[in-house]
C-alpha positions in Angstrom: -37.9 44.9 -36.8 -36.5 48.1 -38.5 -33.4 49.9 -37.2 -34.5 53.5 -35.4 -33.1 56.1 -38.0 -31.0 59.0 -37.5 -29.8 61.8 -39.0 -26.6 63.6 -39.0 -27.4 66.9 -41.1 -24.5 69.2 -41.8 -25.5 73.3 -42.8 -24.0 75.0 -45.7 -24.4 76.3 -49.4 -23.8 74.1 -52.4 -20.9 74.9 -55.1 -17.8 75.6 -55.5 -18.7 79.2 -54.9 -19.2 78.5 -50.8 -16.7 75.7 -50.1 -14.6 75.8 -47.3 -16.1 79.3 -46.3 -17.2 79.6 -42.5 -20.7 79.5 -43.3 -20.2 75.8 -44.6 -18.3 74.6 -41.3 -21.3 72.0 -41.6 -20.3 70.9 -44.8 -16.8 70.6 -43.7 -17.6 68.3 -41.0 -19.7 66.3 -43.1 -16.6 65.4 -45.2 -15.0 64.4 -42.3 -17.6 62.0 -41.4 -17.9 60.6 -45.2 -14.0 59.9 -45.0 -14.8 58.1 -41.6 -17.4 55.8 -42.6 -16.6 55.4 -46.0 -19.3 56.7 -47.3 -20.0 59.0 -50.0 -22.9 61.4 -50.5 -25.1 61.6 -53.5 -28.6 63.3 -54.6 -30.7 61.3 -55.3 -33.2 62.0 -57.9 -35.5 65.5 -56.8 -34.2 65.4 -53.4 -33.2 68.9 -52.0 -30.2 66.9 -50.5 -27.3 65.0 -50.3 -27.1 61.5 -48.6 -25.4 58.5 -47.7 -26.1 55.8 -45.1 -25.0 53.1 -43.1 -26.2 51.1 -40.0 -24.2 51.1 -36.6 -25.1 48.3 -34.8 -29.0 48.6 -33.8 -29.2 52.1 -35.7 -29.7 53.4 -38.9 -27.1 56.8 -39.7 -28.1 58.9 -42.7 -25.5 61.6 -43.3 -27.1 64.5 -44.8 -26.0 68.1 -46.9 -29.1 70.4 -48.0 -28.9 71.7 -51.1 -31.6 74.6 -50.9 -29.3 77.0 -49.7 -28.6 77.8 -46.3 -31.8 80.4 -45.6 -33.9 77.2 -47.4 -32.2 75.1 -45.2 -35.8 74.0 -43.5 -37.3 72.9 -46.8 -34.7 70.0 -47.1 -34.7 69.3 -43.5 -38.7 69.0 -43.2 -39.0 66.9 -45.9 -35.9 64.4 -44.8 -37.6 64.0 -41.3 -41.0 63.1 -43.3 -39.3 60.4 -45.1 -37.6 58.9 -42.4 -40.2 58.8 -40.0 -37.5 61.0 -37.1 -38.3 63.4 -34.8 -36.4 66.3 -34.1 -34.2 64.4 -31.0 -33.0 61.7 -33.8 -32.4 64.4 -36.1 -28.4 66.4 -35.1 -27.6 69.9 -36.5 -24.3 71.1 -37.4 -23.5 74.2 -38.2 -21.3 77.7 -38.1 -21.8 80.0 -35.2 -20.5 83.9 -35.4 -21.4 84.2 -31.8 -18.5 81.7 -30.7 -14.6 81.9 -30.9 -13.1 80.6 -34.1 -12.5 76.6 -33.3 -14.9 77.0 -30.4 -17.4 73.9 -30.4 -20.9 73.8 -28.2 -23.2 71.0 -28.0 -26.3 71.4 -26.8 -30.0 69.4 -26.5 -32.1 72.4 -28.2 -33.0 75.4 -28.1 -33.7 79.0 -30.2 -32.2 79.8 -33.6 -29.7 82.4 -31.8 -28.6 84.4 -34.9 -28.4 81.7 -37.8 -30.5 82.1 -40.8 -30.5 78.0 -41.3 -31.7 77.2 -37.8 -34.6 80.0 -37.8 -35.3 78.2 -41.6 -35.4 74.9 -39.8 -37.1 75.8 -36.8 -39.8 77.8 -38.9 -40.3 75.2 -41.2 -40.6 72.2 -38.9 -42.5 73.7 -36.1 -39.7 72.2 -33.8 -36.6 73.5 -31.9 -35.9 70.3 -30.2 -32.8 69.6 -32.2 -29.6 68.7 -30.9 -27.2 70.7 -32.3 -23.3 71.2 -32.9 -22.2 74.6 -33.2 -19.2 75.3 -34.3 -17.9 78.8 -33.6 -16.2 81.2 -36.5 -15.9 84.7 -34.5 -17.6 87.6 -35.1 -16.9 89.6 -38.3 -14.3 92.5 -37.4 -15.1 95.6 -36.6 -16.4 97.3 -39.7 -16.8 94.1 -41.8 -20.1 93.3 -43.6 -21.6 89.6 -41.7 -22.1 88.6 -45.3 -18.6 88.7 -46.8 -17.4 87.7 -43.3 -19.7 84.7 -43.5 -18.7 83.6 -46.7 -14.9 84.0 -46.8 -12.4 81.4 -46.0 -10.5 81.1 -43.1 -6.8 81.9 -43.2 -3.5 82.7 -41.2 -3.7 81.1 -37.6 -7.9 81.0 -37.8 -7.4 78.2 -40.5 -5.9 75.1 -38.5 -7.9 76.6 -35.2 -11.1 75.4 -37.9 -9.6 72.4 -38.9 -9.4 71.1 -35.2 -12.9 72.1 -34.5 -14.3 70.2 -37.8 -12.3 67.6 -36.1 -14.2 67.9 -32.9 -17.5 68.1 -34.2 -17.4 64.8 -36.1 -16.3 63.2 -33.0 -19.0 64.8 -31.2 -21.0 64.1 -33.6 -19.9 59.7 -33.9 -20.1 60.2 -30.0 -23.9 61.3 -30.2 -24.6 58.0 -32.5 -22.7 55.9 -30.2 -23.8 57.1 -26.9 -26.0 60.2 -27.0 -26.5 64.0 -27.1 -25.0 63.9 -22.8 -21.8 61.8 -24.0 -21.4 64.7 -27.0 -21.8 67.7 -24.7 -19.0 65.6 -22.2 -16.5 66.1 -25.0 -16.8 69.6 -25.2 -17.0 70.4 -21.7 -20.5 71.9 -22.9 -23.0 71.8 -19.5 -26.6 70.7 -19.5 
């Protein structure tokens, strides 16, 4: 019998360009979870994404990065849910939120797109909102700052290791949600239902 599939997909750009900027707090926590598992991920020929997988007792984990950008982010997650046969509940989002603290993490079961680009792109694309979802919080842009070069800079000061420990967070959260589900996750953060 085949192992259930699920996928742990992390937002951001690709390139050099965009790494470690907030907007790629997805990407950041994917590392983490590469380094964890020992895993490494790879594109695979014509695939808008980056993957690597492994199998955790009765399940099968595929560790994900789109590639298309984080506005395109939809394209790459549509088509990885039509070749794995998931629905949205197998399929966990992580990504940077502007309307959280810096290092602030929420877990939650679904829901709307809130402000971020990716999840309207995901949401639009699939037809779906049912995701579960880690969000991990950057702050709002100060007052006067343009969202985009907000977005897209890299933390610094006392903002940087207040990131770090969320990345942290979220890939437990994230192992926790393999392990023992989207409830166990939200436990972690003190998220409510």
């Amino acid at each position: 019998m085949n192992k259930p599939t699920y996928l742990i997909i992390g937002l951001g750009n690709p390139g050099e360009k965009y790494a470690h900027t907030r907007h790629n707090a997805g990407f950041e926590v994917t590392e983490l979870l590469e380094k964890k598992f020992s895993v490494k991920l790879r594109k695979k020929m014509l695939q808008p994404w980056a993957e690597a997988e492994w199998t955790d007792g009765e399940k099968k984990i595929v560790l994900c990065r789109p590639l298309t950008f984080m506005n395109n982010s939809g394209i790459a997650v549509k088509k990885l849910m039509e070749r794995y046969h998931v629905p949205a509940e197998q399929a966990l989002i992580i990504y940077d939120d502007i309307d959280l603290p810096p290092g602030k993490i929420r877990v939650r079961k679904s829901g709307g797109p809130g402000t971020h680009n990716g999840m309207r792109s995901i949401i639009g694309e699939t037809g779906m909102d049912a995701f579960p979802r880690i969000r991990v919080g950057t702050g709002d842009r100060p007052e006067g700052e343009d969202l985009v070069k907000w977005v897209l800079g890299r933390p610094a000061g006392e903002e940087k290791p207040m990131m770090e420990k969320a990345f942290a967070l979220a890939a437990e959260c994230a192992e926790e949600w393999i392990e023992n589900g989207i409830d166990a996750a939200m436990r972690l953060t003190g998220t409510k239902k």
